[in-house]
C-alpha positions as CSV (number, residue, x, y, z in Angstrom):
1,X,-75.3,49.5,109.0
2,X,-76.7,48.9,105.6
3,X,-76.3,50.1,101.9
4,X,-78.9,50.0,99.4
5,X,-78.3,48.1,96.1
6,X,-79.9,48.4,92.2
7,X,-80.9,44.8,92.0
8,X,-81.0,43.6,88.0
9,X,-84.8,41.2,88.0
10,X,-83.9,40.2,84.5
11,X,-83.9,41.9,80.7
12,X,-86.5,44.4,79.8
13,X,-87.3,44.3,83.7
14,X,-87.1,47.0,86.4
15,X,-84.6,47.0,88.7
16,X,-85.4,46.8,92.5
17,X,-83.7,48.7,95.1
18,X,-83.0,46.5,98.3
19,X,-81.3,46.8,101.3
20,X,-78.2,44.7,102.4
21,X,-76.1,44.7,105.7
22,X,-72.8,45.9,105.3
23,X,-70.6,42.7,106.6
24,X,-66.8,42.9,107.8
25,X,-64.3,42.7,104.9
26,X,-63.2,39.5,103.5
27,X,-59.3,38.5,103.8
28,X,-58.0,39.8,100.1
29,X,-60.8,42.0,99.7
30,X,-61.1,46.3,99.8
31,X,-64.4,47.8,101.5
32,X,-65.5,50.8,99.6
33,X,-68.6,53.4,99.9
34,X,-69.6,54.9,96.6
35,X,-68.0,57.8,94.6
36,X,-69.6,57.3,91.6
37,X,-70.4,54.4,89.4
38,X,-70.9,54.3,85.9
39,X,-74.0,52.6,83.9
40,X,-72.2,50.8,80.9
41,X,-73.2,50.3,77.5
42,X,-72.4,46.6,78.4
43,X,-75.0,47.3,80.9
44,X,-77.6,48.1,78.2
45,X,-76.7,45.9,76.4
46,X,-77.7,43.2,79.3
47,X,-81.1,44.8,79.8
48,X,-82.0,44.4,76.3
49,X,-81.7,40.8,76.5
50,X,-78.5,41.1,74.3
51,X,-75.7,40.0,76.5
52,X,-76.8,36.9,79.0
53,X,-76.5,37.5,82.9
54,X,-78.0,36.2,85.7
55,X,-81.0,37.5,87.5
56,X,-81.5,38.6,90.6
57,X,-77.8,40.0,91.2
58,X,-75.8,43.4,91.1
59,X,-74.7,44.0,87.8
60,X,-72.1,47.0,86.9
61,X,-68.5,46.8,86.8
62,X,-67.5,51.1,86.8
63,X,-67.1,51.2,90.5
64,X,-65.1,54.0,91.9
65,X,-64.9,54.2,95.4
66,X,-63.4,55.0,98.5
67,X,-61.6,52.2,100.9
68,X,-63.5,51.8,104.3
69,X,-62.1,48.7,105.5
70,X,-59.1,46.3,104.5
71,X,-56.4,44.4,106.4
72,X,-53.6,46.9,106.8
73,X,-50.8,44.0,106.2
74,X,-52.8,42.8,103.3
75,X,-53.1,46.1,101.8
76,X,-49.9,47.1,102.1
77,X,-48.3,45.4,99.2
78,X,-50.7,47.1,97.4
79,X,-49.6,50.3,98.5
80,X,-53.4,51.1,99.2
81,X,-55.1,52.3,102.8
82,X,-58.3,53.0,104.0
83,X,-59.4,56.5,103.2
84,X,-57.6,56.0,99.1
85,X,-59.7,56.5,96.6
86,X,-59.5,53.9,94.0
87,X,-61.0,52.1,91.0
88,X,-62.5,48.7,91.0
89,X,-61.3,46.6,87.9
90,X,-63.8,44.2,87.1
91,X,-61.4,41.4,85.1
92,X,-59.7,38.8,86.7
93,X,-57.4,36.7,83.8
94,X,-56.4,33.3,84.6
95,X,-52.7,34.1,84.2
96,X,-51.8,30.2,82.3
97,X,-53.6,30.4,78.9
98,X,-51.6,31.1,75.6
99,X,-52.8,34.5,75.0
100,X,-52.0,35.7,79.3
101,X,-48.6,33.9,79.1
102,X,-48.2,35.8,75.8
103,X,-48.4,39.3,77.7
104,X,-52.3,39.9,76.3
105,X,-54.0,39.1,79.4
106,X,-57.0,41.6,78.3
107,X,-58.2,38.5,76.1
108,X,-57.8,36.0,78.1
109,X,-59.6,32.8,77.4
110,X,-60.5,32.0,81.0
111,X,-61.7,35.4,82.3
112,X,-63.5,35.3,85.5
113,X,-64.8,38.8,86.9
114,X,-65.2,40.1,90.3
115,X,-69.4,41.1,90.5
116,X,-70.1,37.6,89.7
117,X,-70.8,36.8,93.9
118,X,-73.9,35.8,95.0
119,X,-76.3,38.5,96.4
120,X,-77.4,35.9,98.9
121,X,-74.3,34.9,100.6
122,X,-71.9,37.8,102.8
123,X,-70.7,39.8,101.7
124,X,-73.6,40.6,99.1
125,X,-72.0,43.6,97.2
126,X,-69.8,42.5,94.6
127,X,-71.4,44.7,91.8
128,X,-70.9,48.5,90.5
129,X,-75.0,49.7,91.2
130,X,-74.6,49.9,95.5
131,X,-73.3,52.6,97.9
132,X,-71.1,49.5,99.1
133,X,-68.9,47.1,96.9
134,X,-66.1,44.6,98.3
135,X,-63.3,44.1,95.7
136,X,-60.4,42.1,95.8
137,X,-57.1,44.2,96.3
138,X,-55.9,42.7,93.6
139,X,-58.5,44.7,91.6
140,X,-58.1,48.3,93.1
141,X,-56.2,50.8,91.2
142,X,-55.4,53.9,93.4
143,X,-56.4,57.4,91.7
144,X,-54.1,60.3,92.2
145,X,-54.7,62.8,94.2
146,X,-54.5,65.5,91.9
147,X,-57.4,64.0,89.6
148,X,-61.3,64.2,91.3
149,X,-62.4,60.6,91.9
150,X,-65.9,61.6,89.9
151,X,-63.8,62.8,86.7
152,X,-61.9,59.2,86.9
153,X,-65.4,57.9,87.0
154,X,-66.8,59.7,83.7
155,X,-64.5,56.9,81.7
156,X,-63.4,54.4,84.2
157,X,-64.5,51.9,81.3
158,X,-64.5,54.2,78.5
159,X,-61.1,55.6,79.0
160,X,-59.5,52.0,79.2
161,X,-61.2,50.0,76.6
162,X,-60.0,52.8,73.9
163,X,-56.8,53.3,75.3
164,X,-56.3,49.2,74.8
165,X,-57.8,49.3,71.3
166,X,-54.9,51.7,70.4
167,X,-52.4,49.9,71.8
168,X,-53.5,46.8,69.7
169,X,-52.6,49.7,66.9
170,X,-49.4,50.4,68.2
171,X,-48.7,46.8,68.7
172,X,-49.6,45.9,65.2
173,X,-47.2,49.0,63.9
174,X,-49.4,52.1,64.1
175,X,-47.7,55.0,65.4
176,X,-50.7,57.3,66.8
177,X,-48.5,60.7,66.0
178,X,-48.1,59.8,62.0
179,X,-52.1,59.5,61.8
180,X,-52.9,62.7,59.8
181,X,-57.2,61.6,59.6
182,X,-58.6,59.8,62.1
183,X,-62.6,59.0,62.2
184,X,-64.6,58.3,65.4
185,X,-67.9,56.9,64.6
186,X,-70.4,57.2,67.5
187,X,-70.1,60.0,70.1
188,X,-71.2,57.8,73.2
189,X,-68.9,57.5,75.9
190,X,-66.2,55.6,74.2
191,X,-66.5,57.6,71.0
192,X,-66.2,60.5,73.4
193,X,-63.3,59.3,75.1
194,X,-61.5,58.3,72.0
195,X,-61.9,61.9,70.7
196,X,-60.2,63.5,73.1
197,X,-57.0,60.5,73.5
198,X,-56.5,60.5,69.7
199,X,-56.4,64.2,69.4
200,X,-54.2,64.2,72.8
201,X,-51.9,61.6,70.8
202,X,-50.8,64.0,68.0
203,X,-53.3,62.7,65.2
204,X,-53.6,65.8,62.8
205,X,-57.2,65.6,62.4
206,X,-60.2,63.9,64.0
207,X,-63.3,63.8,62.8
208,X,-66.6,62.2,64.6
209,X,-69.5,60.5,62.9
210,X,-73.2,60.5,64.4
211,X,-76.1,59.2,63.8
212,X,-78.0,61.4,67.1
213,X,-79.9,64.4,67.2
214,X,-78.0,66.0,70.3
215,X,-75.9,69.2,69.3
216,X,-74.8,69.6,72.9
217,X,-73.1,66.4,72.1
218,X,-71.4,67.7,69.1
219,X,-70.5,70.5,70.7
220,X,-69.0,68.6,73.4
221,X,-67.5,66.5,71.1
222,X,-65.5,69.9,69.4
223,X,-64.2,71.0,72.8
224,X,-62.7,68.1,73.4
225,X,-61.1,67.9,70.1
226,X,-62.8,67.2,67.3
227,X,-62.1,68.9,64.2
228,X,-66.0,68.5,62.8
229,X,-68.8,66.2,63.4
230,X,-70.9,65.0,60.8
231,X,-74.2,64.0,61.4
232,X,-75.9,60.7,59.3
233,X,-79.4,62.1,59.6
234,X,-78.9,66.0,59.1
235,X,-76.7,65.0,56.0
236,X,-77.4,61.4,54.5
237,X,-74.2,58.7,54.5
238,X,-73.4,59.2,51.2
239,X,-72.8,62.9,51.6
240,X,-70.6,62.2,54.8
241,X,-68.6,59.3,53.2
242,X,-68.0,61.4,50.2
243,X,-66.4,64.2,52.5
244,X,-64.5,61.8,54.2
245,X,-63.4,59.6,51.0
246,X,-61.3,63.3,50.1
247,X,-59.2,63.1,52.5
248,X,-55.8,62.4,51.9
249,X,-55.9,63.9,48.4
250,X,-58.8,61.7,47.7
251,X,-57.5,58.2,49.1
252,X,-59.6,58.6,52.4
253,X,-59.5,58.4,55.7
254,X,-55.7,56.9,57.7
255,X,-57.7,55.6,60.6
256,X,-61.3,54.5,61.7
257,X,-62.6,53.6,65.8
258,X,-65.6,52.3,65.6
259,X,-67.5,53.0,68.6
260,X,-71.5,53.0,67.9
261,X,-72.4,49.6,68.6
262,X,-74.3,50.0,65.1
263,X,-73.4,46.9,62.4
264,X,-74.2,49.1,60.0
265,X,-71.7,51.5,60.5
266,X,-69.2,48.9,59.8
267,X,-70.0,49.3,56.0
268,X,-69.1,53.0,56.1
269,X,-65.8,52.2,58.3
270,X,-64.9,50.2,55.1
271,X,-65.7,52.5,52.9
272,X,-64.1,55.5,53.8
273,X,-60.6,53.9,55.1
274,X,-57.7,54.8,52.3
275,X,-55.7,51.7,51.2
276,X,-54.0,49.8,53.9
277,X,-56.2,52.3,56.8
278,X,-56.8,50.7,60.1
279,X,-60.0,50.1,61.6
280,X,-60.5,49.4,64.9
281,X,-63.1,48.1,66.1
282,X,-64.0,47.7,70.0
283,X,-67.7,48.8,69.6
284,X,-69.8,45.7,68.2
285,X,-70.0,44.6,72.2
286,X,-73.5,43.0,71.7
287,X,-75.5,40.5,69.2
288,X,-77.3,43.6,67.4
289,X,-78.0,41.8,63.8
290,X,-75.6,40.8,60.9
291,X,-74.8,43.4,58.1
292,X,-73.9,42.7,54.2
293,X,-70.0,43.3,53.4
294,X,-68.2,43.5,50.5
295,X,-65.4,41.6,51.4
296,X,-62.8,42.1,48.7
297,X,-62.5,45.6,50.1
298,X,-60.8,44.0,52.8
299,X,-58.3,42.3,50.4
300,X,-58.1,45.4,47.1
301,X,-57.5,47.7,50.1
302,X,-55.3,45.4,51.9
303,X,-57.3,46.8,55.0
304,X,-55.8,45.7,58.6
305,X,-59.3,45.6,60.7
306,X,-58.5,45.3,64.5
307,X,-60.7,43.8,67.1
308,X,-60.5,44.8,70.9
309,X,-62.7,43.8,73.6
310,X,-61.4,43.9,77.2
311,X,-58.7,45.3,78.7
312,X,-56.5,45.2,81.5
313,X,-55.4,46.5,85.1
314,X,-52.4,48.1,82.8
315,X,-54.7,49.9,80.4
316,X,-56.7,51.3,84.2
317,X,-52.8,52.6,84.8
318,X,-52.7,54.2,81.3
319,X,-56.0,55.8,81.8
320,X,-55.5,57.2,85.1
321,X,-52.1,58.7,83.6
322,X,-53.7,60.4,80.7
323,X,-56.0,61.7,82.9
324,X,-52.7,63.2,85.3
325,X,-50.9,64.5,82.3
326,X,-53.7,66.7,80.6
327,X,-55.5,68.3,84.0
328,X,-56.9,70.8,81.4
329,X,-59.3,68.1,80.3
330,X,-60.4,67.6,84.2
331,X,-63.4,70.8,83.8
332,X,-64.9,69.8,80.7
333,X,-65.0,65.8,81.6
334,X,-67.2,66.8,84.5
335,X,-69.5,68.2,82.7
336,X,-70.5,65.2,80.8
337,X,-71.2,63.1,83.9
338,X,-75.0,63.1,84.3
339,X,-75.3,62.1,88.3
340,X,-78.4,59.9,89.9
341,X,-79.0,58.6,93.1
342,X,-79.4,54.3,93.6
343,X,-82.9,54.9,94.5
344,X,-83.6,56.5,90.6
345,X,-81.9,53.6,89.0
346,X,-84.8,53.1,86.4
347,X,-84.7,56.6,85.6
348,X,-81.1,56.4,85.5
349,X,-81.2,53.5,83.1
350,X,-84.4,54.8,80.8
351,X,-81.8,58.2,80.3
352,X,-78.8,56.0,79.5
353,X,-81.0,54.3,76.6
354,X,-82.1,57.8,74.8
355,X,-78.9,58.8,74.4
356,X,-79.8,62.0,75.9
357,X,-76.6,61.6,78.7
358,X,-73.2,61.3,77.5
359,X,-72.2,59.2,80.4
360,X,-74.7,58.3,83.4
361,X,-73.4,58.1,86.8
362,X,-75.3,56.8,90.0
363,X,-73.7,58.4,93.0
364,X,-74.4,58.3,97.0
């Protein structure tokens, strides 16, 4: 048997498609034949020649699958079996550094992943772009059956990285339900995703900022929350930072999640966040340019700005949870999944880029 595989050549390259033979199962390790796997921004990010990786290998890390093989006594512990469908978590903390010892083992300092394995030694597929992928059962969080294994894929990265950005919030004080403004800025997939959790978490009202010219977006965006879009080019930044700045009886915005990957929009995060508002800030993933700040505002607004990066196998839990408790949400995630086969993984990847799919998907 084999399984074909999106092999990354390198930035700004094409990817090939290859065939691999499907090997047994490593001791420790889950078999699994494709659901659905998701094309990060992190992804992007890599074929832009903005985030170093190796070439040739199997990059993606948004894996959800279905078990084909595992040792049943392994396994067991795990309370996972062949025929579960389940979510491959790509990080793997070292479990003795200050900050995992600390209980923050999202930002750990010795993070190893599991798609790092050589495609030339068995068993080949470590990565999120094949029909096949081996990850250690360590890594595999089972999905419920109540929730479609393709709507867990829409934000099997998504969902987490915003649900552990608020939880840095919580954690420094923030209690979600007090939040009476909130502002999204960027309506990809985590911009998406955090629309629809902070509304879900009681915050009055949540408002999304972007810079695209996709009103199906928008629209999207409004179903699944959002109280009103503004969009940067339609109506200038001045005119949506103004709106925004009148909030609160003219104090500004409570909260800000910055989610467009765009330095720039860092400046307007600043600016319309009321006087000790939070901004948090898991979207500058990539080297994308350095921006001019004013950074008294930081200090005359005592303004509590809030990094996040990773997140964890708990934050997977949490996602998959949110997902159980709001089955509402189930129909209108699916549409936003955009599906393609390995074989149209250039396509797939040129679509992901215009900004023209809220979340892409490659699927057997």
């Amino acid at each position: 048997m084999k399984a074909k595989a999106a092999v990354f050549m390198g930035a700004h390259k094409d990817f090939e498609v290859r065939e691999f033979e499907v090997t047994k199962c490593p001791k420790g390790y889950g078999q699994m034949e494709l659901i659905a796997s998701g094309i990060c921004g992190t992804d992007l990010h890599m074929h832009n020649g903005k985030l170093a990786v190796g070439a040739p290998s199997i990059i993606g890390h948004e894996f959800v699958g279905r078990i084909t093989d595992l040792d049943k006594n392994e396994a067991e512990k795990y309370g996972l079996e062949i025929g579960d469908a389940v979510i491959a978590d790509i990080a793997v903390p070292c479990g003795e550094c200050i900050l995992c010892k600390n209980g923050d083992d999202a930002n750990c300092v010795n993070m190893q992943v599991t798609n790092g394995g050589s495609i030339e030694t068995a068993p080949y597929l470590y990565g999120g772009y094949t029909e096949v992928n081996y990850t250690p059962l360590t890594n595999l969080v089972k999905i419920p059956e109540r929730i479609d294994p393709t709507v867990a894929a829409t934000f099997a990265c998504p969902g987490p990285t915003a649900i552990h950005a608020c939880c840095l919030a919580e954690q420094a004080g923030v209690e979600l339900s007090k939040i009476n403004v909130a502002v999204v800025q960027g309506l990809g997939p985590v911009g998406t995703f955090a629309v629809m959790y902070l509304k879900r978490m009681g915050v009055k009202k949540v408002y999304a900022i972007t810079a695209g010219n996709n009103l199906k977006r928008e629209e999207l965006a409004v179903s699944l929350g959002a109280d009103k879009v503004f969009n940067l080019i339609r109506e200038g930044t001045k005119t949506v930072t103004k709106a925004l700045l009148s909030e609160n009886g003219g104090l500004g915005v409570d909260l800000c999640f910055e989610a467009s990957g765009a330095p720039q929009a860092v400046v307007q995060g600043m600016d319309i966040l009321r006087n000790r508002g939070v901004y948090l800030v898991p979207g500058q993933y990539s080297a994308s340019g350095g921006i001019e700040i004013q950074p008294q505002m930081i200090t005359f607004k005592a303004l509590h700005i809030i990094g996040s990066s990773q997140y964890s196998m708990t934050d997977v839990h949490k996602y998959l949870e949110f997902l159980n408790a709001n089955p509402d949400l189930h129909p209108l995630i699916e549409k936003l999944g955009s599906k393609y086969k390995i074989e149209q993984i250039n396509e797939a990847i040129l679509d992901a880029k215009s900004g023209n799919n809220i979340k892409t998907l490659l699927v057997k």
